[in-house]
N, C-alpha and C positions, 0 to 999 in steps of 0.2 A: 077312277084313278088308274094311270097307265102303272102293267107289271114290268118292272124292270131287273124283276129277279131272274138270276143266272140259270135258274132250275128249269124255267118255261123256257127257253129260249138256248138248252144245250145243245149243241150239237148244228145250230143254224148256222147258215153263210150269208152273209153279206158284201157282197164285190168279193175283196178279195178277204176277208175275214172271218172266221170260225170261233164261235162263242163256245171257250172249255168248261166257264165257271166263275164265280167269286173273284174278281180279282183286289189288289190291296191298290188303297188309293195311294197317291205319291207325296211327299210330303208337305205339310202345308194346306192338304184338300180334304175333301170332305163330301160326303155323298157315297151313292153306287157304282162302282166300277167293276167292269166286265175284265174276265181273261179271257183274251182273242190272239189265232194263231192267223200266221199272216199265211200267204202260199210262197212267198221267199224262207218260210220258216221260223221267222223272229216273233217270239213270244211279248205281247205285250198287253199294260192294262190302259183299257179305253172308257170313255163316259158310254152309257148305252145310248142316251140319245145323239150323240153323233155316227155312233154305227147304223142303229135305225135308220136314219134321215138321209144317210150316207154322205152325210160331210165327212165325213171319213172313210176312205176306200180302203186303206192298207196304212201299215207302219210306216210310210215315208219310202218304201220304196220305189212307189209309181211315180213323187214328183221327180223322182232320181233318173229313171228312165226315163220321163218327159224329155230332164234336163240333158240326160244323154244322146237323144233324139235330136235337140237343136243342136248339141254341137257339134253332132255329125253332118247337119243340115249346111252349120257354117263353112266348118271344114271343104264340104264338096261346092260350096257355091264358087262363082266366078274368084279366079286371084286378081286384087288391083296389085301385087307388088309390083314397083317401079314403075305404077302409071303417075303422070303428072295432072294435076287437078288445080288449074290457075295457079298460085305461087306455093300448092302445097304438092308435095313428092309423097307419095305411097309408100314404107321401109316395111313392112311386114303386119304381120297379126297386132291389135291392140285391145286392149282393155278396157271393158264397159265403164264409161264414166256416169250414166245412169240408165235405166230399165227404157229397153227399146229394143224390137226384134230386127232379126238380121246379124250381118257381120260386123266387128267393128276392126277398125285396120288405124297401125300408129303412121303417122304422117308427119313429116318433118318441112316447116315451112322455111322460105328464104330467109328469114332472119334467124333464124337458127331453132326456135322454139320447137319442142315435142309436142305432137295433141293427137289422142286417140278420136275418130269419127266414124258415122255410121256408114256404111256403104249407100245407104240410101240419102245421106246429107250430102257425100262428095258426089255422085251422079245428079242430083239436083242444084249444085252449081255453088256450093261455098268458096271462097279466095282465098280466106288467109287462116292463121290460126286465133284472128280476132284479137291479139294481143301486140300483135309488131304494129300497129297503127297507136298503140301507147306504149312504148319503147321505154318510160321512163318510171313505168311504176314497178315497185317490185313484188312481183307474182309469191315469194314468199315469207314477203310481210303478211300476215294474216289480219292485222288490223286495217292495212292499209285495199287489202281484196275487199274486206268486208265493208267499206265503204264505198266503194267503186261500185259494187253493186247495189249496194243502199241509195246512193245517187242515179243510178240507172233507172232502178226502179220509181222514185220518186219523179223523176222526168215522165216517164209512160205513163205514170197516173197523171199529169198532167196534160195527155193527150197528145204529147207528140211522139212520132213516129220516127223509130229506128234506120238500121240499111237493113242489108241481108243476113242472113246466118250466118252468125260465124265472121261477124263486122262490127266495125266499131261504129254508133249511129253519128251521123253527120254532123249531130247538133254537141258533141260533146268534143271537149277540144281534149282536154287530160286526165277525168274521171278523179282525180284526188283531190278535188275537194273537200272541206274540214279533216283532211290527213292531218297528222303532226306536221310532216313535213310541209305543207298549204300554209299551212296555219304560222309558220315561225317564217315564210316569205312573207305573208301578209304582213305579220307585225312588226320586222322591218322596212318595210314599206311606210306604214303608219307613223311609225315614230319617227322617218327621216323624212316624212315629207308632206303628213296630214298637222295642221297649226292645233288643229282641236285634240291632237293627241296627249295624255295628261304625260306623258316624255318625252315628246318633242322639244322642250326647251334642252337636255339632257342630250340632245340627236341632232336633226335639225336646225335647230335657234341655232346651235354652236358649229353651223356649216358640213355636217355627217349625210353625206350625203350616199344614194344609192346609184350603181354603174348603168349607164345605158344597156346595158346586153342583161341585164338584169331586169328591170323597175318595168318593165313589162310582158315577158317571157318566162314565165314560172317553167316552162323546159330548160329554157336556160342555164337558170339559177342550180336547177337539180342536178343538172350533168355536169357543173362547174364543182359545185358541192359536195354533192355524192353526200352518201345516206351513212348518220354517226354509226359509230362502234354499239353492240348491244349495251344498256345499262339507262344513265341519264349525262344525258351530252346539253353541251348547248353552241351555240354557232359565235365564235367570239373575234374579235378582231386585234389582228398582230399588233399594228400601229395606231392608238384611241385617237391622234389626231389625223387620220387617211377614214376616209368611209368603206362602206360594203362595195369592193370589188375584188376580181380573182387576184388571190396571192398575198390579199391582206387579210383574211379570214381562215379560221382552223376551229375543230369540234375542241371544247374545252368541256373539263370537270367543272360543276357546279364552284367548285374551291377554285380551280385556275381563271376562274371567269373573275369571281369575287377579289383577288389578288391583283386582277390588271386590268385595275380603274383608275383613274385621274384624279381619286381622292386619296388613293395609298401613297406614301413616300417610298419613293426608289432611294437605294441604296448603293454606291458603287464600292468595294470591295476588290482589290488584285487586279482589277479592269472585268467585274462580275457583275453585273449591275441586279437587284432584288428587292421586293418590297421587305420592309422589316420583318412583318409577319414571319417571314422564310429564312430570316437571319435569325431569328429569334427560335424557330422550331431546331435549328441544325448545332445549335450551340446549348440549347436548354435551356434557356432565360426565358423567366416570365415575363409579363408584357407592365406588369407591376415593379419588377425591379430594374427591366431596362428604363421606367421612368424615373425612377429614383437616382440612377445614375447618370439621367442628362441633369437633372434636377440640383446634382453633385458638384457642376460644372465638367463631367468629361464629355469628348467629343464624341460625337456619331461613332466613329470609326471604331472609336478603342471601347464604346459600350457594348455592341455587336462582334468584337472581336474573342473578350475574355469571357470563358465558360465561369457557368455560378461558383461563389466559392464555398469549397466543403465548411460546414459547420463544424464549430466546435467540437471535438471529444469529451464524451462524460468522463468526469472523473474515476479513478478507480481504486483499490486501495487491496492489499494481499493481509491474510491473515490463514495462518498453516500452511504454508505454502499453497494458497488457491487465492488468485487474481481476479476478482469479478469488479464491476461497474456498484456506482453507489444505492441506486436503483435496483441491480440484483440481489446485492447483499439483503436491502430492508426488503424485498419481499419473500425473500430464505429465511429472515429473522421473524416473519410476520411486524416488522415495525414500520411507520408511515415512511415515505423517503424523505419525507423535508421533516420530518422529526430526525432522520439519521445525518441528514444535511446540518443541520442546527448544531447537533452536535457534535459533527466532527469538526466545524468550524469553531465551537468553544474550545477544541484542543480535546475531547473524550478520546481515550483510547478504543478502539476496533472492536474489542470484546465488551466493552461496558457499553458503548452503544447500541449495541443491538440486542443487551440481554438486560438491562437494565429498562424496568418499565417505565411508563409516563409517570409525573409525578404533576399532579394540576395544580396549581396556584402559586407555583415557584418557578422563579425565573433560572437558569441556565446555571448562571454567578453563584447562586445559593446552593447547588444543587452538589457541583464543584466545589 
């Protein structure tokens, strides 16, 4: 059995490390731990078998100097600032976007996009920033990158082959595929123009039709479009009898979509025109007693016109000079209210109503 006690092994060096003693494990662990002084100074506890073996040289100071060592390495290497590299420009120093040695340098492509590259990517011949060749997708949709590359990938595995680094591959026209955004062109499409669609009689059957510069350019569509507001949007049309084309369409609320369909009754109001629903919200009427009042015989106009009317006032009645409702009163008196309703209806005075107990099997008249 190997000794990994502190006592046999005081005073040893390993690389850069000197075994003091005992040290305390850290929290959470368990086992032997060594006190080791580094040669930077820094007192720390280690497992003895990684000093041993010397997977561990030092406290983290050596990979520090390693790491200080490359970036003096970067630093002195050749500067590309302001070399041109096909349609990318060199702006200065940039930032690793994943583990690769060498310099990496920010580079601003003709279309305007930012992208950090290795020095050794742009001498070996990349073009663009790989993104201006899909112009329409947006790089800070996280949903929508992450299927772009979902679909990239699933293409390779299919055996076909890419362009260059740092290129968009030939076979792929706009990488958003199954996007939200894909996906609500498509099913406009569907419903205005496939017969087997279960809403095409809804679309379609009823002449809704989709614009040329549309119905086969999903570029098109998207720059005419543009991408809704954060939340849930839906893509809805100004005029239900015009189809999908620019300047009859706008992002609607789940609710404004629902409101202006072909089954709601428009309203016209002052020269306002509105479905009821929205006549009905802005005046407080329920949708219950605006039926009751066509039901009434009044008109459209004056049902949606007049706010509900206030209910009746409880009655109320003063006794000592204090004014309460008849309801306050019986629950001040502990008596039931429609026992105190009862009896003030049979003409009780105030005071015997409400201190006077029930009396069972005698009507009101006898009581009186």
């Amino acid at each position: 059995m190997t000794d990994n006690s502190p006592a046999a092994f005081k005073g040893t060096k390993f690389n850069s490390l000197t075994v003091l003693g005992l040290g305390q494990a850290p929290p959470g662990r368990r086992g032997v731990w060594w006190l080791c002084r580094c040669e930077c100074g820094v007192v720390k506890s280690l497992r003895p078998y990684s000093v041993r073996s010397g997977e561990t040289k030092s406290c983290g100071c050596h990979r520090a100097k390693i790491f200080e060592r490359s970036r003096q390495r970067r630093s002195t290497a050749a500067n590309l600032s302001g070399r041109r590299f096909n349609r990318l420009i060199v702006i200065g120093p940039g930032t690793p976007r994943y583990r690769v040695a060498g310099a990496w340098w920010l580079c601003k492509c003709d279309c305007g996009e930012e992208i950090s590259y290795p020095a050794a990517v742009l001498r070996r011949g990349v073009k663009t920033c790989g993104r201006c060749t899909l112009p329409i997708i947006d790089w800070h949709n996280e949903g929508d990158v992450r299927i772009y590359h979902r679909n990239l990938k699933r293409r390779k595995r299919k055996g076909e082959q890419g362009g260059a680094t740092g290129r968009t591959p030939r076979w792929m026209k706009h990488g958003m595929a199954n996007t939200p955004m894909y996906n609500r062109w498509s099913n406009m499409k569907g419903r205005c123009l496939n017969p087997k669609n279960s809403n095409y009689p809804n679309y379609g059957g009823r002449g809704i039709v989709v614009c040329d510069r549309w119905v086969n350019s999903f570029p098109n569509y998207l720059a005419d479009v543009g991408y809704p507001p954060p939340g849930k949007w839906a893509l809805g049309r100004i005029d239900n009898q015009k189809g999908y084309e620019p300047g009859n369409v706008r992002w609607e609320t789940y609710t404004q979509n629902a409101r202006n369909t072909r089954h709601n009754k428009f309203v016209t109001i002052d020269g306002k025109t509105r479905c009821v629903t929205e006549w009905l919200k802005d005046i407080g009427l329920t949708e219950g007693a605006y039926k009751y009042r066509i039901k009434a015989g009044w008109t459209t106009k004056k049902a949606l016109s007049l706010a509900p009317f206030a209910m009746k006032r409880e009655p109320t009645c003063t006794l000592n000079g204090t004014t309460l409702t008849f309801r306050q009163w019986a629950q001040k008196a502990g008596v039931h209210p429609r026992t105190f309703y009862q009896r003030r209806r049979a003409g009780w005075p105030i005071d015997r109503a409400l201190t006077e107990p029930p009396m069972h099997g005698k009507s009101l008249a006898q009581r009186s």
